[in-house]
C-alpha positions in Angstrom: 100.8 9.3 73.0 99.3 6.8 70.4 101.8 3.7 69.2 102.7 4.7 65.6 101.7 1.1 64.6 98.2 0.5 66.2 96.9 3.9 65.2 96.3 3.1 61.2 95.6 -0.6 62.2 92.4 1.2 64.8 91.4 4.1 62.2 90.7 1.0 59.5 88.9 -1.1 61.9 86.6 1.9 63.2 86.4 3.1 59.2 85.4 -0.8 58.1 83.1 -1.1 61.3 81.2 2.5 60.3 81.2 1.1 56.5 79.4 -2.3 57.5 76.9 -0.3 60.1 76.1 2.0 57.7 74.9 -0.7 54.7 73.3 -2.7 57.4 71.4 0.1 58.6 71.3 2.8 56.3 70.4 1.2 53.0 66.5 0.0 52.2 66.1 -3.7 51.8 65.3 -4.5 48.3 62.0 -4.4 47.0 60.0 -7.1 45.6 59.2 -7.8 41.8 56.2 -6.1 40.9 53.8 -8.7 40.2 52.0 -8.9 36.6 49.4 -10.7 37.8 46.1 -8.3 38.4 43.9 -8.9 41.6 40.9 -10.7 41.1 38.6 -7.8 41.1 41.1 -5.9 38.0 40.5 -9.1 36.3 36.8 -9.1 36.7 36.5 -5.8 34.9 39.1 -6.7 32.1 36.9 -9.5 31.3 33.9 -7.7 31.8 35.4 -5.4 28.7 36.2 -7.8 26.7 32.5 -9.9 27.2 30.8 -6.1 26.9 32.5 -5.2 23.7 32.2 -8.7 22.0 27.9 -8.4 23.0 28.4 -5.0 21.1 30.0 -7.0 18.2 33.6 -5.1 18.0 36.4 -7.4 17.0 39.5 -8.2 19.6 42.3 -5.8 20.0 42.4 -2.8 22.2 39.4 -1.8 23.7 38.7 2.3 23.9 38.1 3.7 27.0 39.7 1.9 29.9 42.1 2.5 32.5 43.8 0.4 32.5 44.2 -0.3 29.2 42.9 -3.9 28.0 44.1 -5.7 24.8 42.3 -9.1 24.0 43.4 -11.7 21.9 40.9 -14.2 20.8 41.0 -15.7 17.3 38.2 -18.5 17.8 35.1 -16.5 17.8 33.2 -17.1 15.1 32.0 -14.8 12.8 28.8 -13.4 13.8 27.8 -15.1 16.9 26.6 -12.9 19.1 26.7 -12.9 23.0 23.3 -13.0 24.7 24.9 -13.1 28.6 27.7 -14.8 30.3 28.5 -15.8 34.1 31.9 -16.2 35.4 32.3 -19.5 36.9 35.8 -18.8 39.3 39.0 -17.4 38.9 42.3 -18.7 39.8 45.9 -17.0 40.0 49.4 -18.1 40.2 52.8 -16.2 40.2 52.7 -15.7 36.0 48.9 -15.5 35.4 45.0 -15.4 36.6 42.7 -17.4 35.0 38.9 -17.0 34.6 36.7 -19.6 33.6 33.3 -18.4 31.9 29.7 -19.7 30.6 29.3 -17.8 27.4 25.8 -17.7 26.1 26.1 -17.4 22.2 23.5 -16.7 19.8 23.5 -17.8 16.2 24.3 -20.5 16.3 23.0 -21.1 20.0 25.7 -22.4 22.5 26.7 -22.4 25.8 30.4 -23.2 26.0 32.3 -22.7 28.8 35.9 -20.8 27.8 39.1 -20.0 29.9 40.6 -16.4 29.8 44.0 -15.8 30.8 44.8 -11.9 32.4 48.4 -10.8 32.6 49.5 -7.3 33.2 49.1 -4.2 34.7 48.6 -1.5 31.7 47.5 -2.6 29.4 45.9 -5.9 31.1 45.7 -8.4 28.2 43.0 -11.0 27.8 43.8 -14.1 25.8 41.4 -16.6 25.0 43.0 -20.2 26.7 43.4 -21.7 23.0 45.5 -18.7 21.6 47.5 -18.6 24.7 48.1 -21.9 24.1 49.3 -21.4 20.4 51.4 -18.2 21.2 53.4 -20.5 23.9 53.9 -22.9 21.0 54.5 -20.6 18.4 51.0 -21.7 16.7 48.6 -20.3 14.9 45.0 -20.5 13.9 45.1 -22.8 10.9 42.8 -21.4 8.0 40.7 -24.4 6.4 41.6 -25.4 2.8 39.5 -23.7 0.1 37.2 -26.1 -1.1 38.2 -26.6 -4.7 35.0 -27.6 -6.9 36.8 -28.3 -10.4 38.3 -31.5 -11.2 41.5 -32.2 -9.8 44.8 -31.7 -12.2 46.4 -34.8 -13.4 49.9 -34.8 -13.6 51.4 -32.8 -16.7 51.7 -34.6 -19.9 54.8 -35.0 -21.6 
């Protein structure tokens, strides 16, 4: 015969000693954070998009068809360069973003500069041009230059 007084005192060890067990052993470990960052080959062909469609002369934005989706942002291209070839120089990556770094050849007027493009995501991967990546992080943007005003300049108003 069981002592009245142990019996409760057992059933809550044995109970708290299955509940332990069971989240030791019975529950997955938790997963690691999905990265952002795509792997250097992803990368290659989101910047390959964006260099193909700017050689085709088609603004930034989304570009139609990909998969995965690719969305560039680069507001210092100038208006009607054109893109005879480029080379990819290296890429790097760290835990928020990989970075390429390219020698654009440019046509009108010729140039050969070499730019930095920043690739986060998974879909849609988005390409930013280094300089507007730079200016979103700031809360920046492009300034436009002053219209150049070619009649004399207003003197103050007469009284």
């Amino acid at each position: 015969m069981r002592d009245g007084g142990r019996s409760p005192r057992i059933r809550t060890l044995w109970l708290g000693g299955f509940l332990i067990l069971s989240a030791l052993f019975g529950c997955e470990s938790p997963s690691e954070p999905v990265s952002i960052v795509p792997d250097s080959a992803r990368g290659r062909e989101a910047i390959d998009a964006t260099i193909s469609t700017w050689k085709s002369g088609h603004q930034t934005g989304i570009i139609e068809p990909t998969s995965p989706r690719v969305q560039v942002v680069d507001n210092h291209r100038r208006p009607g360069q054109k893109v005879v070839g480029y080379e990819i120089l290296g890429d790097s990556a760290d835990s928020r973003v990989r970075t390429f770094t390219v020698r654009i050849k440019l046509s009108e007027p010729d140039e050969s500069p070499i730019v930095r493009f920043l690739v986060v995501g998974i879909d849609p991967i988005l390409v930013f041009r280094q300089e507007d990546y730079d200016m979103m992080m700031h809360w920046e943007h492009k300034m436009e230059p002053e219209p150049e005003n070619k009649g004399p300049t207003p003197g103050p108003p007469s009284k």
